[in-house]
C-alpha positions in Angstrom: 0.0 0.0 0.0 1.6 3.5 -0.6 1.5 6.4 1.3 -0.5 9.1 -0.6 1.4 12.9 -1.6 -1.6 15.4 -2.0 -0.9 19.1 -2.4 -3.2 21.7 -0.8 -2.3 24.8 -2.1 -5.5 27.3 -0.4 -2.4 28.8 2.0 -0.9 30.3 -1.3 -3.7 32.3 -3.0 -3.6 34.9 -1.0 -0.3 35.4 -3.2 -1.3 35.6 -6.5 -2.0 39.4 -8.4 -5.8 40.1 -9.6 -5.3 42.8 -11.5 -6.1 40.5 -14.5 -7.9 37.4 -16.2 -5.2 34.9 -17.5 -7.5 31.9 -17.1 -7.0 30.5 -20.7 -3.9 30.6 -20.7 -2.9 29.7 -16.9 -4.9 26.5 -17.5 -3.4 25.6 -20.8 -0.1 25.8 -19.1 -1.1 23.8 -16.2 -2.5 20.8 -18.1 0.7 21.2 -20.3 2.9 20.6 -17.3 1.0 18.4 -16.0 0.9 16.3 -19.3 4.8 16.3 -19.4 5.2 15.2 -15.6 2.8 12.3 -16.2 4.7 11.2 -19.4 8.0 11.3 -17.5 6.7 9.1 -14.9 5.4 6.9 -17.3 8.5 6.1 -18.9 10.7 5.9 -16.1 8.0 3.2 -14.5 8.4 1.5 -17.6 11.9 1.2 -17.8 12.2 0.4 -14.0 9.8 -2.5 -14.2 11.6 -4.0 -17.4 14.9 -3.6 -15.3 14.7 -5.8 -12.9 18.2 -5.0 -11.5 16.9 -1.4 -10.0 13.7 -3.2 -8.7 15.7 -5.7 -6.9 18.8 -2.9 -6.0 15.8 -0.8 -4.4 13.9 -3.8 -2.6 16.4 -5.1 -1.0 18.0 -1.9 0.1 14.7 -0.3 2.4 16.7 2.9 3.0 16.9 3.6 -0.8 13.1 3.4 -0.8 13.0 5.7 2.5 15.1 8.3 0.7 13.2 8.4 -2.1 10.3 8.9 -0.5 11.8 11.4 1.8 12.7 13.4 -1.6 9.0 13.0 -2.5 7.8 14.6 0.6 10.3 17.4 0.3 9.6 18.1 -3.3 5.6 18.8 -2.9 6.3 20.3 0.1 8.8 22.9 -1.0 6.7 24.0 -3.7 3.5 24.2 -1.9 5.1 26.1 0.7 8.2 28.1 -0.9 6.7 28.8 -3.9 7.2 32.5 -4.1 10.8 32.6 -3.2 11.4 30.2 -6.4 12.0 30.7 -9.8 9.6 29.3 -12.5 12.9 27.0 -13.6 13.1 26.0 -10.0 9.8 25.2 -9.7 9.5 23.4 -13.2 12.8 21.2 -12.6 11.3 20.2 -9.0 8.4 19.0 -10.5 10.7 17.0 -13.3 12.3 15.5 -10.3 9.4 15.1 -8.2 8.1 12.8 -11.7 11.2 10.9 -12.4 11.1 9.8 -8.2 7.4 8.9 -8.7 8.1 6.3 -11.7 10.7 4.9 -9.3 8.4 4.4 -6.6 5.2 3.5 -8.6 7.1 1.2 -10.5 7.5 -1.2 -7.2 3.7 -1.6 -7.1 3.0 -2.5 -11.0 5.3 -5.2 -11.1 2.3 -7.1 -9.9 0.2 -6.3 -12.9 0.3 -7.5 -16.5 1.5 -4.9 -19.1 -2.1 -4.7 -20.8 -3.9 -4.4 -17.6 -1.5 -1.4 -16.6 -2.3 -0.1 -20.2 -6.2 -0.8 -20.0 -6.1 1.1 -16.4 -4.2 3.9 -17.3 -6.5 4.7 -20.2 -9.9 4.3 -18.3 -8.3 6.9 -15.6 -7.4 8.9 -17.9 -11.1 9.3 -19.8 -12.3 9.2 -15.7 -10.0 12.1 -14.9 -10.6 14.5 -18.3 -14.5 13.8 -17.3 -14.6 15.0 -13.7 -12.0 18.1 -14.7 -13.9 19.3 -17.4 -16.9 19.0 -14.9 -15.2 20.7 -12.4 -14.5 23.7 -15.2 -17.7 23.9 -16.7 -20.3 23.5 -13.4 -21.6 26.5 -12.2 -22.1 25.1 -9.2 -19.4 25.9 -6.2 -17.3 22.7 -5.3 -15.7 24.7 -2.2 -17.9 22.9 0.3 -16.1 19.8 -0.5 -12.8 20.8 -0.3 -12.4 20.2 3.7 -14.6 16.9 3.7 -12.2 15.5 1.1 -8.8 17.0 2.8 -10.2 15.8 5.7 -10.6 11.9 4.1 -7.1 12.5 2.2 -5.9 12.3 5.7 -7.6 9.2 7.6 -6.4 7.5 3.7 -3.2 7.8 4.9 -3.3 7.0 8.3 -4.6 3.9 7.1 -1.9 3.4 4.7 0.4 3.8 7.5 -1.6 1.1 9.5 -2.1 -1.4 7.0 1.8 -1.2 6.2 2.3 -3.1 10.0 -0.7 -4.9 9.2 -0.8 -6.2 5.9 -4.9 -6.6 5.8 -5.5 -7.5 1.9 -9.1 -6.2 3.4 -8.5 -3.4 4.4 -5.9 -2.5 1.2 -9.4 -3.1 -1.2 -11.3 -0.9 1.2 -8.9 1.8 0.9 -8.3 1.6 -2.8 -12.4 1.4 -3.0 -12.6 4.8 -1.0 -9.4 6.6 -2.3 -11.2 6.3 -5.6 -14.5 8.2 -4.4 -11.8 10.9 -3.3 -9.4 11.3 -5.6 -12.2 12.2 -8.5 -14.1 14.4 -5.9 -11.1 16.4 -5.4 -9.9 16.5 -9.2 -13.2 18.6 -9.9 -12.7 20.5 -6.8 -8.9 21.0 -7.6 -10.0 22.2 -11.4 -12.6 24.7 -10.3 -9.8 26.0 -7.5 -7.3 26.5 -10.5 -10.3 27.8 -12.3 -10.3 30.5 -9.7 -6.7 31.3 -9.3 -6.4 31.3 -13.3 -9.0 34.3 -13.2 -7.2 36.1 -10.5 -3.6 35.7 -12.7 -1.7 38.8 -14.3 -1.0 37.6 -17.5 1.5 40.0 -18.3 3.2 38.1 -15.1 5.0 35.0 -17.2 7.3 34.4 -14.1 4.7 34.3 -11.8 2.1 32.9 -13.8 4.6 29.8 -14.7 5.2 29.2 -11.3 1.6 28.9 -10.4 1.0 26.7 -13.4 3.5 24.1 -12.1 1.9 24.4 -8.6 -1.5 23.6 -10.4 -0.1 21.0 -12.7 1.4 18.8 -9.2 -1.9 19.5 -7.5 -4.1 17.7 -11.1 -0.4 15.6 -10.9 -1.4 14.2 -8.1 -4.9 13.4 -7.9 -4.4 11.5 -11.0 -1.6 9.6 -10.3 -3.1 8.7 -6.9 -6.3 7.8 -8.8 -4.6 5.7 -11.1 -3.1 3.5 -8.3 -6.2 3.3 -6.1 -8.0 1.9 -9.6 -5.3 -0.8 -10.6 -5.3 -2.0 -7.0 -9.6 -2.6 -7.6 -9.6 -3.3 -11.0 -5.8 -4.8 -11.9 -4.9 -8.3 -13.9 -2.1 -9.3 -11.4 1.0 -11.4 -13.1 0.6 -15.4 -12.8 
């Protein structure tokens, strides 16, 4: 079971100018990004699981695993956090690096699944995600009730993650994967219609500022759909024979 990385990123819009409407284009750029970070992953989860020297170098060595996930921790939270005292190439190459650790780490868990299955998975989330996003967009209804409800759940997810790594309950893993699933596609609308927000409240004449909030929106969609993807193979998943 992994340990879920979600980025809140509320504590930062105080930040941003709104002397201007830069919406199409701060969303453009975050879905961009965000396309090249989950490409990047991709491949290097690909090549890890057809390498099975680094999957057996990090398995047997726990303290690799510990730093990487260390890194991962210190990634999101440096850009959530320390955001404005970074540069948009900063910000971009931490996000790079944030994906590259992510295929590493992924790549442990989808060893257990078939290539096709991986494949058929990753396409259904993605058709799942572009849905609830362009919901999330295009509803006129305000999504901001939900956003402590589901921060709120993001958190008892991974206190159970924690648990279940002690306790191994296959259980309890499906139960976790069954509710992660209901909360990772309520927050990617309500994480679309927050960057919907911010992009309105963007100067676009800003392009440093505005590239940094665009990779701070692209982790945040990053993120709920990567954590969607691996809550839906863990339900839905061909395992290897």
């Amino acid at each position: 079971m992994r340990i879920i990385f979600v980025n809140r990123f509320e504590q930062n819009n105080s930040l941003i100018r709104q002397d201007s409407a830069g919406i199409q284009s701060y969303m453009v750029n975050v879905y961009g990004w965000m396309t090249v970070a989950i490409l990047l992953t991709s491949f290097v989860a690909f090549y890890t699981v057809h390498n099975s020297n680094i999957i057996a170098h990090v398995m047997m060595n726990k303290w690799i695993l510990v730093g990487l996930i260390a890194c991962e921790f210190s990634l999101v939270f440096g850009l959530t956090f320390f955001l404005q005292r970074l540069t948009g190439e900063i910000a971009t190459a931490m996000l790079m690096l944030y994906s590259v650790l992510t295929g590493l780490t992924t790549s442990l868990s989808l060893i257990a699944y078939t290539g096709a299955s991986i494949a058929g998975v990753f396409l259904t989330v993605s058709i799942m995600f572009g849905s609830l996003s362009i919901y999330g967009y295009s509803t006129k209804k305000s999504l901001s009730g939900l956003g402590n409800f589901l921060f709120m759940s993001v958190i008892g997810l991974t206190i159970v993650s924690l648990v279940n790594m002690w306790m191994k309950s296959s259980f309890l893993n499906l139960l976790f994967s069954y509710i992660g699933i209901l909360v990772f596609s309520g927050l990617t609308a309500y994480d679309t219609q927050k960057l919907k927000e911010i992009g309105n409240r963007i100067d676009g004449r800003d392009k440093e500022n505005m590239r940094k909030y665009a990779i701070l929106g692209a982790l945040t969609l990053y993120l709920d759909f990567i954590n969607l993807f691996l809550m839906t193979i863990q339900v839905v998943g061909n395992r290897r024979q």
